[in-house]
Wavefront OBJ file of the C-alpha trace (Angstrom):
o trace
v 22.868 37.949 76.437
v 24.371 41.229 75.563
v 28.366 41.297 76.648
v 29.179 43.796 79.415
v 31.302 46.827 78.877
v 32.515 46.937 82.707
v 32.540 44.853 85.303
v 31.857 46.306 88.935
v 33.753 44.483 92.014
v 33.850 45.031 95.334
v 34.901 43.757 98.332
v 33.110 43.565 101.165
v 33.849 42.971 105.219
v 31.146 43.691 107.787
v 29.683 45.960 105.181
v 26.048 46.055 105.860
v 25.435 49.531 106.814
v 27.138 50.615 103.974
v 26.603 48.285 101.362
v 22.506 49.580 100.661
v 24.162 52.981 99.348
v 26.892 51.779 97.290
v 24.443 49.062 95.387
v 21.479 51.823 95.030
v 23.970 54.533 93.354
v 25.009 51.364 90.800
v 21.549 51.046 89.743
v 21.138 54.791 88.797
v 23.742 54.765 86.294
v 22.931 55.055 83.048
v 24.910 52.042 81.750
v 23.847 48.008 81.975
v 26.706 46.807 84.585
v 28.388 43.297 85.225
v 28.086 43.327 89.331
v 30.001 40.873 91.696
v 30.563 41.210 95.653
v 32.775 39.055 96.943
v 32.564 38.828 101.083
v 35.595 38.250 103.006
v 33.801 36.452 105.657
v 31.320 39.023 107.416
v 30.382 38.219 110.745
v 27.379 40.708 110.138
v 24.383 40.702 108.259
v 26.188 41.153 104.780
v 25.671 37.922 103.456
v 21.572 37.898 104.044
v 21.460 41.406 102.278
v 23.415 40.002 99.343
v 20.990 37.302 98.787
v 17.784 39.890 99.580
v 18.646 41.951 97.085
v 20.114 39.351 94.401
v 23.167 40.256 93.706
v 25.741 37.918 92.499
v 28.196 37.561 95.057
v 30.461 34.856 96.412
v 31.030 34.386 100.276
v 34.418 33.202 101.719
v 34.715 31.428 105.118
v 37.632 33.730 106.254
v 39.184 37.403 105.306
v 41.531 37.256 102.730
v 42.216 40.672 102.280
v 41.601 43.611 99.632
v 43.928 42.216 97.172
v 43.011 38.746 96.659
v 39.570 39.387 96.544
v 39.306 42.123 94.167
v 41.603 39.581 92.202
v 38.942 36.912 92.448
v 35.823 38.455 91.456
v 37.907 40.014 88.444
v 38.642 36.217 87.617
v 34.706 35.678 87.782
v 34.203 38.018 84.945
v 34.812 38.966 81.491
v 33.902 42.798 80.885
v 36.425 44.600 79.478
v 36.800 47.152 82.237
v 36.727 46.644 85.543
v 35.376 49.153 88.429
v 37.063 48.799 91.309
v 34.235 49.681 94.551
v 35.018 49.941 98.209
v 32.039 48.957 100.080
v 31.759 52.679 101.718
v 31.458 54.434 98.218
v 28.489 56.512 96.536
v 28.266 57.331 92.697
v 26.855 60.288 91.238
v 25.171 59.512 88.403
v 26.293 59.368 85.419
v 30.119 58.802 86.949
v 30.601 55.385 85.491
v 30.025 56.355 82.121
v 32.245 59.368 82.344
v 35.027 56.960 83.893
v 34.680 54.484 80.486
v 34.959 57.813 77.728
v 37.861 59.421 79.758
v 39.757 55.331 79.670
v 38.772 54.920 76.184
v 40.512 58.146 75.083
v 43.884 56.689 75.299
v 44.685 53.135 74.338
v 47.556 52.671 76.954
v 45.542 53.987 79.870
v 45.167 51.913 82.526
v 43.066 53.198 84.708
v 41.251 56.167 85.885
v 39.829 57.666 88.537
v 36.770 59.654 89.597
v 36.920 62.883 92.565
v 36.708 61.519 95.708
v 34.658 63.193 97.926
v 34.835 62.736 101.125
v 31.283 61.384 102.477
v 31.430 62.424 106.192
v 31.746 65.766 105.366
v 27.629 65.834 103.946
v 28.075 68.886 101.826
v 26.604 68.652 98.788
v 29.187 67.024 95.766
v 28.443 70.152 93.668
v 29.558 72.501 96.887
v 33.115 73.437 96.326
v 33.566 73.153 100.092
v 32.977 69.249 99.794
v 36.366 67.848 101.118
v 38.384 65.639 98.376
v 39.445 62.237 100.102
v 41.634 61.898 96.555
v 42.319 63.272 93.089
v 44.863 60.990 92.124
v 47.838 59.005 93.603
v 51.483 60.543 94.090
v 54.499 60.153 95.325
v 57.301 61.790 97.130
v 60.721 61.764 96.194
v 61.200 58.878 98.604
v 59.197 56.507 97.153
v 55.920 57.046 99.498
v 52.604 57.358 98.140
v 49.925 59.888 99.234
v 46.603 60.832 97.997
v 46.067 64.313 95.700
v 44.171 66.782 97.129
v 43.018 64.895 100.452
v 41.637 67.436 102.867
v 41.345 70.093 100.303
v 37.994 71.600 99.339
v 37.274 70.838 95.801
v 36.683 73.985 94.516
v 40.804 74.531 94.111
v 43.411 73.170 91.805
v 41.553 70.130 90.939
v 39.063 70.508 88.589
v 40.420 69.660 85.255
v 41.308 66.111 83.931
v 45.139 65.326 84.361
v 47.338 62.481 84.162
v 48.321 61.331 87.575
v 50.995 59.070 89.077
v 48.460 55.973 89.735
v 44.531 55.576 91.115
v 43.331 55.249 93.983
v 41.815 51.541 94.785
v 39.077 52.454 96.723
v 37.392 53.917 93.518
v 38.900 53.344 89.897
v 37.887 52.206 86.779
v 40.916 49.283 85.416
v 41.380 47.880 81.986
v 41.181 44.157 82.106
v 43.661 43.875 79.828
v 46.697 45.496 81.924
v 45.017 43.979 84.835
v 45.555 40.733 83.502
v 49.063 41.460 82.441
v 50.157 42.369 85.618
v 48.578 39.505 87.355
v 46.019 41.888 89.125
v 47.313 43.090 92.886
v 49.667 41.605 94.308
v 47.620 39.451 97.234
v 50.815 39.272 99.871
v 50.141 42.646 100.490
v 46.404 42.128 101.787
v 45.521 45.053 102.627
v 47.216 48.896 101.384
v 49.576 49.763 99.007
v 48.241 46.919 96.859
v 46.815 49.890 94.779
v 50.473 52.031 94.742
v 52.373 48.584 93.702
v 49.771 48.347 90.717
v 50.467 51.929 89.644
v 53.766 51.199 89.756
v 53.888 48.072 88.144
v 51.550 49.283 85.318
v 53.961 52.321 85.026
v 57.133 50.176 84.471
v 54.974 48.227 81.795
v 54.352 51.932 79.963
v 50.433 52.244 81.005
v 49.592 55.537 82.293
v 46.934 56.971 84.726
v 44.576 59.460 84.902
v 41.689 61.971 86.772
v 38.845 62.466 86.001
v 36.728 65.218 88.198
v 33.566 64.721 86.168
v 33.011 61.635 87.301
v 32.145 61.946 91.110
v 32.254 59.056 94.238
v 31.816 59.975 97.308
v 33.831 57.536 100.008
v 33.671 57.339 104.023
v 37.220 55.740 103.943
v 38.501 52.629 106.509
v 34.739 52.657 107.069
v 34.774 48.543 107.492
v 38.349 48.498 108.279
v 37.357 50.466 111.645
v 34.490 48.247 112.021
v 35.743 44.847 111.505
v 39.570 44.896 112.375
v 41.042 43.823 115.517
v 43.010 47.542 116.884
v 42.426 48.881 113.428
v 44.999 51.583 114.024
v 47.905 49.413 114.638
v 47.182 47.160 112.197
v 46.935 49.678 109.530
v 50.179 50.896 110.740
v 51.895 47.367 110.671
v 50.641 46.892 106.876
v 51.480 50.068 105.664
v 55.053 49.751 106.829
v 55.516 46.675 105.682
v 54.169 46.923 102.028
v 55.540 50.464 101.469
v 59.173 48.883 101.635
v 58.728 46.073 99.923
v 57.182 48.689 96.951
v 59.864 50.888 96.941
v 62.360 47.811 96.884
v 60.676 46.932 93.431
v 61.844 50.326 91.836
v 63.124 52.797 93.534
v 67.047 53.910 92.855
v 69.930 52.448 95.184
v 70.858 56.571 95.297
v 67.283 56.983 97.222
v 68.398 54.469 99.669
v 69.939 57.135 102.570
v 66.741 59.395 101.903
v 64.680 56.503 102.745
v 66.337 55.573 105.880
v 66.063 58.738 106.947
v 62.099 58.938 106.571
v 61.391 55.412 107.745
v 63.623 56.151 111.155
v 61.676 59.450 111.560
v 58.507 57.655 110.781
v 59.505 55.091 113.832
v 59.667 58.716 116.182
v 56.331 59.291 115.229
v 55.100 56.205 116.096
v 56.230 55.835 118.917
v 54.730 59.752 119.821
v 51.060 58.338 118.832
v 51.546 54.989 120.859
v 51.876 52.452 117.429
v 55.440 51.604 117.768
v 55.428 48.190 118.503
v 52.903 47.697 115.480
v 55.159 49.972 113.471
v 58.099 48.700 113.936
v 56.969 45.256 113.226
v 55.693 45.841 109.468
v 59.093 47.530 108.929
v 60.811 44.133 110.404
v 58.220 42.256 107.741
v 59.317 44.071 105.050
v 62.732 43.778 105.333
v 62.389 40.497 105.684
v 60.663 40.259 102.086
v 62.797 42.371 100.487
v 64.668 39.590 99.000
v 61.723 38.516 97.372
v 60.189 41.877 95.917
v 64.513 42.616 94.388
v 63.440 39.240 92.859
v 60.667 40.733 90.962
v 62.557 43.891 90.642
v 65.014 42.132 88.590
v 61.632 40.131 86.776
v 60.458 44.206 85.842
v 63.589 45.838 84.290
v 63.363 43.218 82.017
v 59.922 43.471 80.986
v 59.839 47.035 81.065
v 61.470 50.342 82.231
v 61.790 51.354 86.019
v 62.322 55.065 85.018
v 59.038 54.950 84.128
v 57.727 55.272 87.282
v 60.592 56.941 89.224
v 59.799 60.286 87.013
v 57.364 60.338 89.240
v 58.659 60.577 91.864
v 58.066 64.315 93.980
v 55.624 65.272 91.241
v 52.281 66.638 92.916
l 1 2 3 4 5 6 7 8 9 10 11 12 13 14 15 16 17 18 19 20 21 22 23 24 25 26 27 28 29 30 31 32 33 34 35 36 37 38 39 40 41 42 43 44 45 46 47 48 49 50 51 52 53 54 55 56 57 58 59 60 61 62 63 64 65 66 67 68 69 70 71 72 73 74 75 76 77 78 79 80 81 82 83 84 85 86 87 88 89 90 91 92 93 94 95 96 97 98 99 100 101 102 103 104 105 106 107 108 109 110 111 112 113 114 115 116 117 118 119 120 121 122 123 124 125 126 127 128 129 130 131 132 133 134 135 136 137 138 139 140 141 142 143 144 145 146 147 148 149 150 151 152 153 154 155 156 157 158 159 160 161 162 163 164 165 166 167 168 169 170 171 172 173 174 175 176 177 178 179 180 181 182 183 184 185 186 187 188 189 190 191 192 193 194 195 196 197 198 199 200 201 202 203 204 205 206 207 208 209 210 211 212 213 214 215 216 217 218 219 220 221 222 223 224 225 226 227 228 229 230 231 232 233 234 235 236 237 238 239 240 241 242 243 244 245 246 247 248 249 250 251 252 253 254 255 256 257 258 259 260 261 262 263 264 265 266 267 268 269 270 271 272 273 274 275 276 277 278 279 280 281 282 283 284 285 286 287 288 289 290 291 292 293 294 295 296 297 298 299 300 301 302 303 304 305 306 307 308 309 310 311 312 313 314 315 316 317
């Protein structure tokens, strides 16, 4: 059997009306692919398409979040590179194979990722109207992260291959071998900002990150979030509280601590404006409380690697 260059992996959760897209754009590209679902316990039809259409897959009893099983299907195989797929994603062709040249370029890149497009929009990806969902992870100068570009018609600044802050988990294509170093995502997150810990972790570790427009995925975005979650807006709101503190407690400077109080007490008068508080101010409770543990591996990081290397990064883009 001839060896894999990259392994595909995606997670799936009540994916079945998006799943047929995602699999058929994997079978135009013009490379021979290592493909694994694995289905965090789909109450829908997911499971009988799987087997239909023979792809490997494994099928857990329960949902065990974006992290852990992105983690487990990367445990399943050996390619070299790993492509990170949400289930709501659509390749252009040609896109994986531009993702491989553009991480074999540098031998300390980690990862990079393709333009997002956003898919409800149904413009055309060569229309320079088409709506980016991301070009690239950033973050502001108090430690939050935020997609490049999101809401912006392609066309503009973001055309040209760049090194960015981190990629984007919903598409990106990972080298095993930092992967593996850093012990893939970090599963107590579960869901969001399991992709922003990576970047950061792989930044401290001196990888880098980078964009790559020529390589195009188009992605709906919370598509089976919305469809499987219980209140999907609240708890989206609880998670991303919670796991955007305990990130920033893995790097960010004591001297960014009032900044940070500031935004996470203004973030609390916005929630409570769009009727989330409660679920708000719960994740912030949770990640307090696991601060302790995430100084822990803040302590584990300095002395593995550097900690400036991912706070230059901070309020670039």
């Amino acid at each position: 059997m001839v060896a894999r260059k990259v392994a595909v992996v995606i997670p799936s959760w009540n994916s079945a009306s998006l799943l047929p897209g995602c699999l058929d754009s994997l079978a135009l590209q013009d490379m021979d692919l290592d493909l694994l679902v694995v289905d965090n316990g789909s109450a829908d039809t997911t499971p009988d398409l799987l087997r239909d259409r023979a792809i490997d897959h494994v099928l857990l009893e329960r949902n065990t979040g974006f992290a852990a099983a992105i983690n487990l299907a990367v445990s399943r195989t050996s390619a070299p590179m790993v492509l990170a797929l949400n289930a709501d994603t659509v390749l252009e062709p040609g896109a994986v194979k531009r993702l491989v040249a553009a991480l074999e370029a540098e031998p300390r890149r980690g990862g990079v990722q393709p333009r997002l497009v956003q898919l409800e929009t149904g413009v055309p990806a060569d229309s320079e109207s088409a709506l980016l969902y991301s070009a690239g992870q950033a973050l502001t100068a108090d430690g939050r992260a935020f997609e490049l570009g999101a809401g912006c018609e392609q066309g503009g600044r973001y055309q040209g291959q760049r090194e960015v802050f981190g990629v984007c988990g919903a598409a990106c294509l990972l080298r095993r071998e930092m992967f593996e170093e850093l012990g893939g995502y970090d599963e107590s997150y579960f869901s969001f900002y399991e992709d922003v810990d990576l970047n950061v972790r792989g930044r401290i570790l001196g990888w880098s990150f980078a964009y790559e427009p020529a390589a195009v995925v188009w992605h709906v975005g919370n598509a089976s979030w919305r469809a499987g979650a219980p209140r999907p807006s609240a708890w989206n709101a609880r998670l991303v509280a919670r796991n955007r503190i305990v990130t920033q407690a893995k790097f960010m400077p004591v001297t960014a601590l009032p900044r940070i109080a500031m935004v996470e007490f203004g973030a609390l008068g916005r929630a409570a404006a769009e009727g989330r508080l409660r679920a708000t101010a719960r994740g912030k409770y949770e990640g307090l409380a696991r601060v302790p543990g995430s100084l822990r591996k803040r302590r584990r990081l300095r002395r593995e690697g550097d900690l400036d290397r991912a706070r230059k990064w901070l309020g670039r883009g």
